[in-house]
N, C-alpha and C positions, 0 to 999 in steps of 0.2 A: 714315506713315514720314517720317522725316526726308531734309535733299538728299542727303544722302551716299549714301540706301542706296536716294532715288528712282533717283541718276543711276547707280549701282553697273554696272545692266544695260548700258547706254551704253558704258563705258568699260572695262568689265570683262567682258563676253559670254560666254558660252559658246554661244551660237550667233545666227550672223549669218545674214539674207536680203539679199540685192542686190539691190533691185527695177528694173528696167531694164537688168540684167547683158544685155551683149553681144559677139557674136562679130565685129565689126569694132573693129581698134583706133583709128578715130576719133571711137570714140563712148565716154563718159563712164563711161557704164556697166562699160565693156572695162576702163577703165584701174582702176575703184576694185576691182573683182573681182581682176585680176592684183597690185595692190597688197598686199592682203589675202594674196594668197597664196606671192608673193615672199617677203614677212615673216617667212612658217613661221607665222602663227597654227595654234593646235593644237585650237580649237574648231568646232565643223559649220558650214558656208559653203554655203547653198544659193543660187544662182541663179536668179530668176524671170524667166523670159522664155518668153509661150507660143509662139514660132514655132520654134525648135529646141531639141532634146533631151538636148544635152551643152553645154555650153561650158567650154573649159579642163581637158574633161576628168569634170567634175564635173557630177549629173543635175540638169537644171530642173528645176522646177514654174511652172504657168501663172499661178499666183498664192499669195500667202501662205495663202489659205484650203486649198491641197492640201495644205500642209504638215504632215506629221504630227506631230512636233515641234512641241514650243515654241520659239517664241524671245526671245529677250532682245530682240533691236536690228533695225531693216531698215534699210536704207540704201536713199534713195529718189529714184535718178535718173530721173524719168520726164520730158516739156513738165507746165509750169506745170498745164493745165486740166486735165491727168488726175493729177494729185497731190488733190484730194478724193477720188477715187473709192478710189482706193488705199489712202487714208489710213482711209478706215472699210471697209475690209478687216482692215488691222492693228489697227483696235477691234475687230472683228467676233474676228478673231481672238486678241485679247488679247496682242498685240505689246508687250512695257514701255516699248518707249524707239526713237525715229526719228532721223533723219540724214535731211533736210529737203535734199538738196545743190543741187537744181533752182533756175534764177532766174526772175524773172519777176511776181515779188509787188511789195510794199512800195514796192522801189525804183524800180517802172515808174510809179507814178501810183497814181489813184484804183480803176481796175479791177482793180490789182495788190490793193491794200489789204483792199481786199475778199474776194479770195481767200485775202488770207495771216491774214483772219480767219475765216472759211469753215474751214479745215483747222487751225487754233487750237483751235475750238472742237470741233473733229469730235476732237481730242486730246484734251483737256478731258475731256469726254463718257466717254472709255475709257480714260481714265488711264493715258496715255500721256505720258512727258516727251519736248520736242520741240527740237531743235537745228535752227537756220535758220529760215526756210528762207535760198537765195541763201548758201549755205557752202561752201568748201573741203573741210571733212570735219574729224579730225585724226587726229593721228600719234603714236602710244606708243614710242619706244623702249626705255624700260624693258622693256615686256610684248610689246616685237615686233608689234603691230600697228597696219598703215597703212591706216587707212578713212578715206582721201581720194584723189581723182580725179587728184593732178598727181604726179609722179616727185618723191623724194627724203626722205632720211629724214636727223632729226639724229644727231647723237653722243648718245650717255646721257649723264645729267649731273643735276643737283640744279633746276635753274631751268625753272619750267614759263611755256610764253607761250598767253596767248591774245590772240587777236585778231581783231576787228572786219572786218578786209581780208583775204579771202585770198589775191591774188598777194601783197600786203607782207607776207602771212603764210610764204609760200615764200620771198623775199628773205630777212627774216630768218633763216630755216632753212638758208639757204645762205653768211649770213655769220657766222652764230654757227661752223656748220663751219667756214669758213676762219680763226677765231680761235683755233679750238678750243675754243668754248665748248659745253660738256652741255648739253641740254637734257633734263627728265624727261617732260611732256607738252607738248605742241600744240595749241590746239583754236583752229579758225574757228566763232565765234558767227555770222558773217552779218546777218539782219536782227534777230535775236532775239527772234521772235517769244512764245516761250515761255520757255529755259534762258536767262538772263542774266549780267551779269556776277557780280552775288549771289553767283547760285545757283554758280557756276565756283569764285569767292571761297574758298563755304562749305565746298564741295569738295575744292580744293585745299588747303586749312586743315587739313584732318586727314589728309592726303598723304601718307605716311608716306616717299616718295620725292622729295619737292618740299620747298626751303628758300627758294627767293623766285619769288613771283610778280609775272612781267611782263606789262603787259596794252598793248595799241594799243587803243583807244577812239575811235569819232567820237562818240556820243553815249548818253546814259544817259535812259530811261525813267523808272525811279523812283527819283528819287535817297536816298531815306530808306533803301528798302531794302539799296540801295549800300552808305549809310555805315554802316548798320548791319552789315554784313556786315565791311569792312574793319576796324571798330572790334573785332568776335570773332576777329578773323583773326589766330591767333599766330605769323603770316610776314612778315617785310619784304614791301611791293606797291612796284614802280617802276612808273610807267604815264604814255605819252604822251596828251595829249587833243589830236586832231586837231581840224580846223575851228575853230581859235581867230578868225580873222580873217572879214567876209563874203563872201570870195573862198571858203577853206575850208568856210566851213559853208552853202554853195550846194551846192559839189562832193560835200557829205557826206549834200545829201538826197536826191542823185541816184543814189549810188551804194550808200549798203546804208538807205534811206530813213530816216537819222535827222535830228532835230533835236538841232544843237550845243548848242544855249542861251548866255548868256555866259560867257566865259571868264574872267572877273573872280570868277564863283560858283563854277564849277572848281574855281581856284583856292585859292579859300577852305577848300573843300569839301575837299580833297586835304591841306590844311595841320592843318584840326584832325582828321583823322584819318589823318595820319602818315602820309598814298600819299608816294615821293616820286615830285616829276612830272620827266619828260625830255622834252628836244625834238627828240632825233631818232634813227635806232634805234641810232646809233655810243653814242650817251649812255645810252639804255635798257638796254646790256649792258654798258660803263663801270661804272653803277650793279650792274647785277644780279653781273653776278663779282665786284664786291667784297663786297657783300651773302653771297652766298656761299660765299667761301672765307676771308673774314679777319672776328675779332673786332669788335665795333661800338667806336668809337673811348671811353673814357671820360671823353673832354673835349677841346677844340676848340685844343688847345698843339699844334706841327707842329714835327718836327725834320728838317730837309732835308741830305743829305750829296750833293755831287757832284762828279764829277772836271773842274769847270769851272764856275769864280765865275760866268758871267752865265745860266749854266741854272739854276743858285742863287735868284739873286737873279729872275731870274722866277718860280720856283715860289714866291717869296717874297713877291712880288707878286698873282701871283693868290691864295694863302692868304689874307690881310691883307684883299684885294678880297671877299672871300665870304662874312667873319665868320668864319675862320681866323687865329690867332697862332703869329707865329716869334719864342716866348720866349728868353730870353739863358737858358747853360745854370749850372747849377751850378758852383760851385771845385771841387769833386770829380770833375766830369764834363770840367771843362777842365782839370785837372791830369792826368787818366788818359788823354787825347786826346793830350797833347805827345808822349809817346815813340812814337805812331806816325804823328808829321808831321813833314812835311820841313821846315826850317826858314823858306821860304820861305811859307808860309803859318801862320794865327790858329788857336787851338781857340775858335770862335764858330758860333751858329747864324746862316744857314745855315754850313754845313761844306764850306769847298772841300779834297780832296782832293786838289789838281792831276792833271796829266793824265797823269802816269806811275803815277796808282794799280793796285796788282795786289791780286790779290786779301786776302791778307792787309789790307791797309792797308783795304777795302773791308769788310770781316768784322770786325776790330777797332772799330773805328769808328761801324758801325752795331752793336754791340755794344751799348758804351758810351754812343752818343745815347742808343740807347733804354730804356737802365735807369736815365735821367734821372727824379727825379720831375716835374720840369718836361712833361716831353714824354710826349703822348699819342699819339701816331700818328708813322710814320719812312717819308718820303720818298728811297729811295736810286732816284740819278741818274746815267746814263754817257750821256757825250759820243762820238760816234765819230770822234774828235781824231787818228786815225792812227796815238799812239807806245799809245792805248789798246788794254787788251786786253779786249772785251767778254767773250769768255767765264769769265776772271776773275770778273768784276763780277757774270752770273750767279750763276755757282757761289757766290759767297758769299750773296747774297740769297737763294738757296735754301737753306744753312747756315742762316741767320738766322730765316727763316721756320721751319725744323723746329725752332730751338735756343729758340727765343725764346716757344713756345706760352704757356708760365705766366704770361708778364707781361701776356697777353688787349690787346696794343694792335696794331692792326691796320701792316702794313708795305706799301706799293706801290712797284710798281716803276716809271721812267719813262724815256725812253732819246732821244736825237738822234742821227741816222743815214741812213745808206741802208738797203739790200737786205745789206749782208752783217751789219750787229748786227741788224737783223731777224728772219734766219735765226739767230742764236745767239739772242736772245728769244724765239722760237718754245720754246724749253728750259723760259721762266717761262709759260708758254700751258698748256703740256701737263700741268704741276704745278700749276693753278688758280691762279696768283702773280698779279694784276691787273697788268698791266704795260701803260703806256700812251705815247704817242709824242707829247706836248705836255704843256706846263706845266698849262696849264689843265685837262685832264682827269684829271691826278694829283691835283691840286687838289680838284677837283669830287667823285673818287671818295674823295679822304679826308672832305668835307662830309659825304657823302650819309653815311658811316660813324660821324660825329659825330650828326645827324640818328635813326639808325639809335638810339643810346643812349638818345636822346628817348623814340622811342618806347617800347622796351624797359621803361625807367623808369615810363611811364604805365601798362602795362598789369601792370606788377609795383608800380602804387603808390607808387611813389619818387617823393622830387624831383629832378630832373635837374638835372645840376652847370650851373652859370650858364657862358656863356662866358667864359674871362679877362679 
């Protein structure tokens, strides 16, 4: 079989065991069981635990061997030294696929190491595929269920993350909510003993509800198989590599036991096949929602509109800074710009609109930038200057963004403010609109969308438009 339809059982169950399900909620066991079944999963959930007879409601068994059923998956919170024994249980019983969530392997040392090869091979052996061990679990919200041990579930959404760390794997999940960003899967890799980034890659490649994968990374195994996977992968990857530094890649072989390697090869490694990398997880989802919801840029021209020259002229500086161009626009495009400016300002890129713009003048405008042949991508920008009316300024980028689909050039939004245009940008959140709160990160999200074409172009053959 191929990964997709090794891992299918995994992610896709119709019947799950808890191995270590338990009736106190301070134990691991408690919470991945009641997770599971908060969710509404609608497939058989049995609990094995031999010392009581229900939990939740729902009948134990003493072990997966009583099980009459098949199962797809078991989930296996038990202490580190009684995970072999369990584990050729679920060979014994022909179990397809494990959740490894127990710590206590890889990252403790040499006697960990040993174990986490011990119950490797006991998978192997019964062809079993194996997540973790030293994992979070993860979280479908697409398909409603949560087989991980920590409270909280994302929003639905197109962008699947995996991750290496699972509390940074929960942070994220709680900041992409407060952004409003979907997420379609979740998965903590852990030590990754067995299922790797690869194989996640391979997987989420032919995802039918997944348009970019974000991954957190401390360290990669075998990196051929890596690029090889990223190189079949017909998704944009954004992906942070942690432990660049030897402070970091101390920390990284303590905590899910990998080896960083250099971050110079990373590097390299990420460039010719088209990951783009981020450094931190404000950037990882910068990248990933624009990936996401806007067209990849078809060439690296930037048309910036704002209602205040020096927010301008900084987006205009980080472009230029990144191998981004703020080309001069067309006679055509500056002629059709004068009847809706005040006389007090130039039709020039950047575009100040001054600060009484409303909405028309905001819609018009980015309009006409962006039916520039010059310009590939349109930066619209509000100041929160006082006589400004940000919700204007939404409303027309959201115009823009529905009217504008056929010209395939991606629009972001970028805003300077407090708390009250934050609250009216919450409006471009909710509509997948990228919309970012500094120059540089509008900047960045247009690069990465320019980038994004690169790829595109490679895997379809082309040659990618040179930069200006």
């Amino acid at each position: 079989m191929g990964v997709v339809e090794d891992l299918r059982p995994i992610f896709s169950p119709k019947s799950i065991a808890v191995i270590g399900a338990s009736r106190s909620p301070m134990k691991i066991g408690y919470e991945i069981l009641q997770n599971i079944l908060v969710q509404g999963y609608t497939g058989k959930v049995i609990p094995i635990n031999p010392e009581t007879p229900t939990i939740m409601g729902l009948k134990t068994q003493p072990s997966v061997l009583a099980v009459k059923e098949d199962l797809d998956l078991a989930i296996i919170a038990v202490p580190a030294e009684f995970v072999p024994k369990v584990m050729s249980e679920c060979a014994r019983k022909k179990v397809k696929g494990v959740i490894v969530i127990s710590s206590g392997f890889a990252e403790t040392g040499e006697r960990g190491k040993q174990l986490e090869e011990e119950i490797l091979q006991i998978a192997r052996r019964g062809g079993i595929r194996l997540i973790g061990p030293n994992t979070l679990g993860y979280k479908d919200p697409i398909d409603s269920l949560d087989a991980a041990f920590v409270f909280g579930m994302p929003r639905p959404g197109e962008i699947a993350l995996i991750s290496q760390s699972g509390a940074l794997c929960i942070g994220m999940i709680y900041y992409a909510n407060g952004e409003h960003i979907g997420l379609s899967r979740v998965i903590s890799v852990g030590n990754k003993a067995d299922i790797d980034d690869a194989d996640l890659i391979d997987y989420l490649s032919a995802d039918p509800a997944t348009k970019v994968i974000a991954m957190y990374i401390e360290g990669i195994k075998d990196g051929r198989k890596f690029l090889d996977a990223a190189r079949r992968c017909h998704k944009p990857i954004v992906a942070i590599k942690a432990g660049r530094t030897p402070a970091g890649s101390a920390a990284a072989s303590t905590h899910t036991g990998s080896l960083s390697g250099s971050d110079a090869v990373y590097d390299s490694a990420f460039k010719q096949v088209h990951i783009q990398r981020a450094y931190d997880v404000i950037e990882l989802f910068d990248y990933a929602r624009a990936l996401a919801y806007q067209p990849c840029a078809p060439g690296n021209r930037v048309g910036i509109i704002s209602n205040g020259g020096g927010a301008g002229i900084m987006i205009a500086d980080w472009c230029e800074s990144i191998g981004l161009k703020v080309p001069n626009l067309t006679k055509k495009t500056v002629d059709g710009l004068r009847p809706h400016l005040p006389s007090i300002t130039s039709p020039r890129n950047p575009l100040d609109v001054t600060g009484d713009a409303r909405f028309h003048r905001y819609h018009a405008t980015g309009s006409i930038v962006l039916s520039d042949p010059n310009i590939d991508a349109l930066i619209m920008t509000c100041v929160h200057a006082g006589i400004a009316r940000p919700k204007e300024y939404v409303g027309a980028v959201i115009k823009l963004v529905e009217e504008k689909k056929n010209l395939k050039k991606p629009i972001v939004a970028c805003w300077v403010g407090g708390p009250e245009i934050d609250e009216v940008v919450q409006e471009l959140r909710v509509k997948n609109i990228p919309v970012y709160s500094s120059a540089m990160r509008a900047a960045k999200a247009v690069k990465c969308l320019y980038d994004e074409g690169g790829r595109q172009d490679m895997v379809a053959g082309k040659k990618h438009k040179e930069p200006a």
